[in-house]
C-alpha positions as CSV (number, residue, x, y, z in Angstrom):
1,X,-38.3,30.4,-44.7
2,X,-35.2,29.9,-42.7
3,X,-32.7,32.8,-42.1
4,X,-29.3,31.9,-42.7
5,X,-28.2,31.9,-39.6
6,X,-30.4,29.2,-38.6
7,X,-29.6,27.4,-42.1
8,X,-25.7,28.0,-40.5
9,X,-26.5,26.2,-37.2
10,X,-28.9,23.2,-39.4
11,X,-25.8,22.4,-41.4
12,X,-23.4,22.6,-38.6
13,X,-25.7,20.5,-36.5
14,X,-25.8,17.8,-39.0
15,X,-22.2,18.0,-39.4
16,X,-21.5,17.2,-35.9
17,X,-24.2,14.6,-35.6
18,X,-22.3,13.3,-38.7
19,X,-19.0,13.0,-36.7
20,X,-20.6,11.6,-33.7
21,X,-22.3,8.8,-35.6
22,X,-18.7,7.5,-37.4
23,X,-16.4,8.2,-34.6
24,X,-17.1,5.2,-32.6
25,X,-16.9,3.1,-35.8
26,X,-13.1,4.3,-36.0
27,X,-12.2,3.7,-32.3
28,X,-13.4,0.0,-32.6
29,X,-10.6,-0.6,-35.6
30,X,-8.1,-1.1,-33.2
31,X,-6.5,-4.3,-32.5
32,X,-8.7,-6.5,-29.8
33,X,-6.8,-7.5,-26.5
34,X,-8.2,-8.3,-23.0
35,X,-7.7,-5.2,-20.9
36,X,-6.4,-5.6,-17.8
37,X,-5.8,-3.6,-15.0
38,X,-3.8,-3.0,-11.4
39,X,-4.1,-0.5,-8.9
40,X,-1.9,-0.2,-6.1
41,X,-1.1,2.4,-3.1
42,X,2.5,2.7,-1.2
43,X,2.8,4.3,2.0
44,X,5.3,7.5,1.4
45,X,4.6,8.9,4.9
46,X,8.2,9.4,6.3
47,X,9.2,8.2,9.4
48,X,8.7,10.4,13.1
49,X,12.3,10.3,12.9
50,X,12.5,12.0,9.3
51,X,10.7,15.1,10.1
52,X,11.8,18.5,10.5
53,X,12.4,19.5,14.3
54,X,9.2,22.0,13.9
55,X,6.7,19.2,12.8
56,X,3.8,18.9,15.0
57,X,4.3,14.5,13.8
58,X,1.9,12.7,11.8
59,X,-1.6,13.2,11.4
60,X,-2.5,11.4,8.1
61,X,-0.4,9.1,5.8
62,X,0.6,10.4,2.4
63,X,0.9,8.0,-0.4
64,X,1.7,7.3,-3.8
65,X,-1.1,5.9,-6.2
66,X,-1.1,3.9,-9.2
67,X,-3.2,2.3,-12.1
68,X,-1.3,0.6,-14.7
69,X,-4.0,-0.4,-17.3
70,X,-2.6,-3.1,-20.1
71,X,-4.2,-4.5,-23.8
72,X,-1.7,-7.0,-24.5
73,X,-0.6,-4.4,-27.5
74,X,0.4,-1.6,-24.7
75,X,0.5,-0.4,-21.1
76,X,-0.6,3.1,-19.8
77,X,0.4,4.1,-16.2
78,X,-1.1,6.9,-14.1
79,X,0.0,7.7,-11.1
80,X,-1.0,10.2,-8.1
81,X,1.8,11.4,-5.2
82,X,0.7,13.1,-2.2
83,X,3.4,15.7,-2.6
84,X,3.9,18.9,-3.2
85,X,5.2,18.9,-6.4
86,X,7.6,16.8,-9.1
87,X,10.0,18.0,-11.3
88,X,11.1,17.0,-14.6
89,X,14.2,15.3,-13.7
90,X,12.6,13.0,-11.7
91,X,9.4,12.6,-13.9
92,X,12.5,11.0,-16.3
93,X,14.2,9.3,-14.0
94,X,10.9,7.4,-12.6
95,X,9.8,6.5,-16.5
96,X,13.0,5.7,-18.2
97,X,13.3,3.1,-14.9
98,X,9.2,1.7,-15.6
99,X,10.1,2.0,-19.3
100,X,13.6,-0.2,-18.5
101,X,12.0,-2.9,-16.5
102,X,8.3,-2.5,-16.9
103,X,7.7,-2.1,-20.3
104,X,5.3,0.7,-20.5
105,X,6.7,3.6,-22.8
106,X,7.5,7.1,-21.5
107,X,5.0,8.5,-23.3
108,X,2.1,6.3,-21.9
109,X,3.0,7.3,-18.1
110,X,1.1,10.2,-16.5
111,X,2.4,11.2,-12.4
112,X,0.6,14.0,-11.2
113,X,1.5,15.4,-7.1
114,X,-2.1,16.1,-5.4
115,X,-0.1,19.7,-4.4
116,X,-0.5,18.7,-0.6
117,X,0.9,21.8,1.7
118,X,1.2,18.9,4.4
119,X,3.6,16.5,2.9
120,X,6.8,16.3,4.7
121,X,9.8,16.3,2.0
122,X,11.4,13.4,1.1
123,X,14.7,12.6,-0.3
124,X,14.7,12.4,-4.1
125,X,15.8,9.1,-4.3
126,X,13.6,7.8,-1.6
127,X,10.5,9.0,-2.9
128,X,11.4,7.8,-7.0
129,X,11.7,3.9,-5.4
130,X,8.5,4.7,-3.6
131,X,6.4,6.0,-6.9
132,X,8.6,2.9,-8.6
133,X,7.0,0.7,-6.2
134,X,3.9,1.6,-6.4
135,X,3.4,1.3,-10.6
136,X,5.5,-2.2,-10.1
137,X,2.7,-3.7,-8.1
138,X,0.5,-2.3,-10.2
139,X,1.9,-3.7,-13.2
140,X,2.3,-6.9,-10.9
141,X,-2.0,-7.2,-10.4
142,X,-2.1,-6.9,-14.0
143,X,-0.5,-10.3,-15.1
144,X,-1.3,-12.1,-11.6
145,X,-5.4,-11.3,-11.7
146,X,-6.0,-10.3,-15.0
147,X,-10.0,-10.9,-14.5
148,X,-9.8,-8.7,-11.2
149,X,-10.4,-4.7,-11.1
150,X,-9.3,-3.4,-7.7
């Protein structure tokens, strides 16, 4: 005879196993597009010039990274900087631009900084063209080799 603990963890079992079987049938339901994708990596490394008077130069490149994935219903960007850090105003900034001439909705864009110590800083304004650039040619891969993962 089972205790009903173990009658607890048989139900709960099934229940899950339950879940996992029609779960799968649910994600198909979606509409049907050819998925496409571009990836893409810009140099961000500042110039020797650039640097602050107490750098020792440049020993590796830093970059900014990007996948924009595409359905034909919608895009998803996400994106990687080797920097220390990005703030809110220019998380908005960056997406209301890709949103603007892109197409790929605010809420579908994930940046993310690697939280490198080694990054030099860059101007604000230098580095949003830079992460720009680097989800356009992305985005660009997408529609020119649709058939191609990079």
């Amino acid at each position: 005879m089972k205790t009903c603990k173990a009658k607890k963890m048989y139900g709960l079992a099934i229940m899950l196993f339950s879940i996992m079987l029609v779960s799968p049938t649910y994600a198909q339901n979606g509409p049907k597009g050819t998925l496409r994708v571009g990836a893409a990596k810009v140099d961000i490394t500042p110039n020797q010039d650039e640097l602050p008077p107490n750098s020792f130069g440049i020993l590796d490149h830093i970059h900014s990274r990007a996948i924009v994935i595409d359905n034909n219903h919608t895009k998803a960007a996400l994106v990687t900087v080797d920097i220390g850090g990005i703030s809110d105003a220019q998380w908005k900034t960056i997406t209301e631009r890709v949103e603007t001439e892109i197409g790929i909705p605010q809420n579908n864009i994930m940046i993310t900084a690697s939280h490198t110590h080694s990054g030099a800083r860059l101007k604000p304004e230098v580095l949003n063209e830079k992460i720009f650039s680097s989800i356009n040619r992305s985005h660009v891969q997408t529609t020119t080799c649709p058939n191609r993962i990079w």
